[in-house]
N, C-alpha and C positions, 0 to 999 in steps of 0.2 A: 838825770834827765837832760837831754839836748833840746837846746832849742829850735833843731828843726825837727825833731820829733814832738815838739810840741806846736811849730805853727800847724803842722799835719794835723793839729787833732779840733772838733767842734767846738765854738765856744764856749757853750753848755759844759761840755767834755773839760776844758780849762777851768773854768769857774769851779766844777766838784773837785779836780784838785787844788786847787788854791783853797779850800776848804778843810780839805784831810789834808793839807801840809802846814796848814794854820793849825790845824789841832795835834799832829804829831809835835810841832813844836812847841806848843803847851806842852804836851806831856814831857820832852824831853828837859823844859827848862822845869818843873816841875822836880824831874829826876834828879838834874842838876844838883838843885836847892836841898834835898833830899839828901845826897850822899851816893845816889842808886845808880847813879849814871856809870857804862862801862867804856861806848865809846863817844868820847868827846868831840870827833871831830864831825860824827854827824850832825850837830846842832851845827854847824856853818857851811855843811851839806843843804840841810833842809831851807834856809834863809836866803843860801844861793838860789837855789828851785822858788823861792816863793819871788823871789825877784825877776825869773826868768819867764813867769808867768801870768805875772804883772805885767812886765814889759811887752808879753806877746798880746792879751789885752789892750793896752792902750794903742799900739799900733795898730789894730786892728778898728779902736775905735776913732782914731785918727785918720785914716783907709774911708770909714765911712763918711767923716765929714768932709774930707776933700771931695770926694765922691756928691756927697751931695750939694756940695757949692759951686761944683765943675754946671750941675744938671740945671 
């Protein structure tokens, strides 16, 4: 996932994935720990993503206080 495919998207829209990327990465560390895991390099796939949409988050909430201390 890009990140500018994801400032495109609702915040709402960001928040449910930062949710199912939180939990896919449970499972995968899960797998990990397990034995079951096949590919490894998705776990620093998904942690990228959950970063990138974090980050798009916070700018956004950043956006709105400059915004409101401009007003």
């Amino acid at each position: 996932m890009k990140i500018k495919d994801i400032r495109a998207l609702q915040t709402g829209e960001i928040e449910s994935k930062l949710d199912d990327a939180r939990e896919e990465l449970f499972k995968l560390r899960f797998q990990m720990t397990t034995g079951s895991m096949t590919d490894t390099s998705r776990l620093g796939q998904v942690r990228r993503d959950i970063a990138r949409l974090l980050t798009a988050l916070r700018e956004r909430q950043l956006a709105a206080e400059l915004q409101a201390k401009e007003s």
